[in-house]
C-alpha positions, 0 to 999 in steps of 0.5 A: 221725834225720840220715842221712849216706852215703859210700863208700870204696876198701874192700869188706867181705864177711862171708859173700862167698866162698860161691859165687865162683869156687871148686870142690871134690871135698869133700862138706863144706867151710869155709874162715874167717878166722882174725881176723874167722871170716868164710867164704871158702868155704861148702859145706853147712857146717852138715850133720852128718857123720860126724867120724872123728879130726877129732872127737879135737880136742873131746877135746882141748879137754875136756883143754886146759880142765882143764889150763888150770883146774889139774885136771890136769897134763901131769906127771899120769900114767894108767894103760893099761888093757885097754879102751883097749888092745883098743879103740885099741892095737895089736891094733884095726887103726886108727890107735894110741899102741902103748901097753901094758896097765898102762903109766904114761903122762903126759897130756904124752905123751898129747897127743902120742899123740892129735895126732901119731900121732892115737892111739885108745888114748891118747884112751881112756886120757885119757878113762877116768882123767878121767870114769871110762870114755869114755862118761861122758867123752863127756858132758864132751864134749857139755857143752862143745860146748854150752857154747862154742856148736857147734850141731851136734856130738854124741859118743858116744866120744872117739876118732872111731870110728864110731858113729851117734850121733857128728856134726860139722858143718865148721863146728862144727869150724872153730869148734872149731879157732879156740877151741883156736889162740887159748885155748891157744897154749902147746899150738898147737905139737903140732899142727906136730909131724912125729912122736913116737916112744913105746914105740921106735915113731915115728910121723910126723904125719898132716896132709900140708899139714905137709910140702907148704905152707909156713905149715901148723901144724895141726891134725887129719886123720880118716878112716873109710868114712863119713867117707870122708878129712878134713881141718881144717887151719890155715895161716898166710901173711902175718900172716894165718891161715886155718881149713880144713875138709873132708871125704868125699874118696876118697883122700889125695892127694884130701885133700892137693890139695883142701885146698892148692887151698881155702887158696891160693883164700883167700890169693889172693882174700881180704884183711884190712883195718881198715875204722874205726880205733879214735879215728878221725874219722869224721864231724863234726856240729853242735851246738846251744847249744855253744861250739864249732858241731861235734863230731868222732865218732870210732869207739869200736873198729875193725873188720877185715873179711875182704874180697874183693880184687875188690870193695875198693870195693862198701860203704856207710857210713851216718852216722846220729845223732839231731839235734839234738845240744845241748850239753853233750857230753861226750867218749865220749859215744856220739852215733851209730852208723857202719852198715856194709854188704856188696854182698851187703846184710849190715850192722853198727853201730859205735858213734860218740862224741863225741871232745872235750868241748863246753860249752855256752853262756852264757844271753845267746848261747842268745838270741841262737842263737834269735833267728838261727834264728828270723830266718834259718833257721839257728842 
């Protein structure tokens, strides 16, 4: 195995903001990059808490798959029925649609009703006409949550109201907000949605980063007495986007102000950069009985990393391939692997394969090739 090392003027950092610097009143934080899901900012991210609203965006991804499988529509209408009036409306005290018993409502309104006015009703109305009744509904939840991989998330209800046995992890739902901005952008934009007004009662938006940092667009607050105030929230600045998450805040100007101090912190200090280019040489290797004596590797994909600016020049790249190489080489042939490591020692491969096809040599010249090894130590 040949191994060749070099550095760069570049730092990658997939777990590198944990502990730097940064400081929040939140019981519970993450803060991910958007394009690479590296953590900027960790903080006992895999507890399970008591999600509150924040919880309605599992529904609406149960919702967003169906309309992305054809099993429903937003021109589909459900109907309101009592349970979801006495459980989410008006007379429940929490945060409501003011949809009416019997009512005809279409699931594009409903959207609405839960994202912008984050509407009890109008997620036990969405619930019940797709499973049924929102315990049934809830094992649509759990199903996908397993399904696309959230570790520690578990629902009893659609909505978010207490419940025991109703958990998230920030992380599960930074993962989760990340899935609903890249699988279903054509629905993205509610969640920039300042306000929605049904039954002649407007609401407005309850995310405060909509109305305080530029770049804001989503997604979902929460807040109930166990949860205490919560936030996860999606910015974009620069031709970057980040994923915040928070919670177990006293009040809302807590919330507003820890979660503008978390993504200001991660435009500040973080930055994307590719680190291997896609058909970029990387290194150049001999090859044996080969018409020409070198081939060029070059990196089969390329890797953006989310890297501290601080630490731009704290990685190693390792070269490492098999000697020797004998021709014939064909070009996509995998010859070896880049591996690239983190100050903190985190590492990952990239494949290396050969840019340009190598034929090999004629009979007489592989003599020949020998004889020079053999006399002068070199092919």
């Amino acid at each position: 195995m040949q191994v060749k090392t070099f550095s760069s003027a570049l730092a990658l950092c997939l777990m590198c903001g944990v502990a730097h610097g940064f400081e929040t009143t939140a019981q519970n934080a993450i803060l991910m990059d958007f394009d690479t899901g590296a953590y900027l900012y960790a903080k006992d991210v895999d507890v399970q808490i008591a999600p509150a609203s924040m919880s309605k965006l599992m529904t609406l991804y149960v919702i967003f798959d169906k309309l992305r499988n054809g099993s429903l529509s937003l021109e589909d209408t459900f109907t309101v029925s009592e349970n979801a009036w006495r459980k989410g409306g008006a007379a429940s005290g929490g945060s409501t649609m003011f949809l009416k018993v019997g009512e005809k409502v279409s699931v594009e309104d409903l959207l609405q009703g839960i994202i912008v006015q984050s509407g009890n009703d109008a997620c036990i109305v969405a619930a019940e006409n797709i499973a049924g009744t929102e315990e049934d509904f809830a094992l649509l939840m759990n199903e996908m949550a397993k399904k696309i991989g959230l570790k520690n998330s578990l629902f009893a209800n659609a909505t978010g109201l207490p419940d025991d046995y109703q958990k998230m992890s920030v992380a599960d739902l930074a993962l989760l907000a990340r899935r609903i901005i890249k699988e279903f952008p054509e629905y993205y934009h509610i969640f920039s949605q300042k306000e929605f007004k049904h039954n002649n009662i407007k609401q407005g938006n309850r995310n405060p980063l909509l109305y305080s940092m530029p770049g804001a667009d989503g997604m979902k607050t929460g807040h109930t007495e166990e949860a205490g105030y919560c936030l996860t929230a999606s910015v974009q600045k620069g031709g970057r986007r980040l994923i915040g998450v928070m919670s177990g805040m006293k009040s809302n100007k807590e919330r507003s102000e820890e979660a503008e101090r978390l993504m200001n912190y991660g435009f500040r200090e973080f930055d994307n950069f590719e680190v291997l280019t896609i058909g970029a040489q990387v290194a150049e290797v001999p090859v044996w009985y080969g018409k020409q004596e070198k081939v060029a590797l070059v990196a089969a994909q390329s890797e953006v990393e989310t890297i501290r600016r601080s630490e731009r020049d704290r990685f190693n790249v390792q070269i490492l391939y098999d000697e020797p190489v004998v021709a014939p080489v064909h070009k996509g042939d995998v010859i070896g692997q880049a591996v690239l490591t983190d100050p903190s020692g985190h590492s990952r491969q990239v494949d290396l394969i050969a840019r340009d096809d190598v034929e090999k040599v004629g009979f007489l010249k592989k003599i020949w090739i020998n004889l020079k090894y053999f006399v002068f130590g070199k092919k």
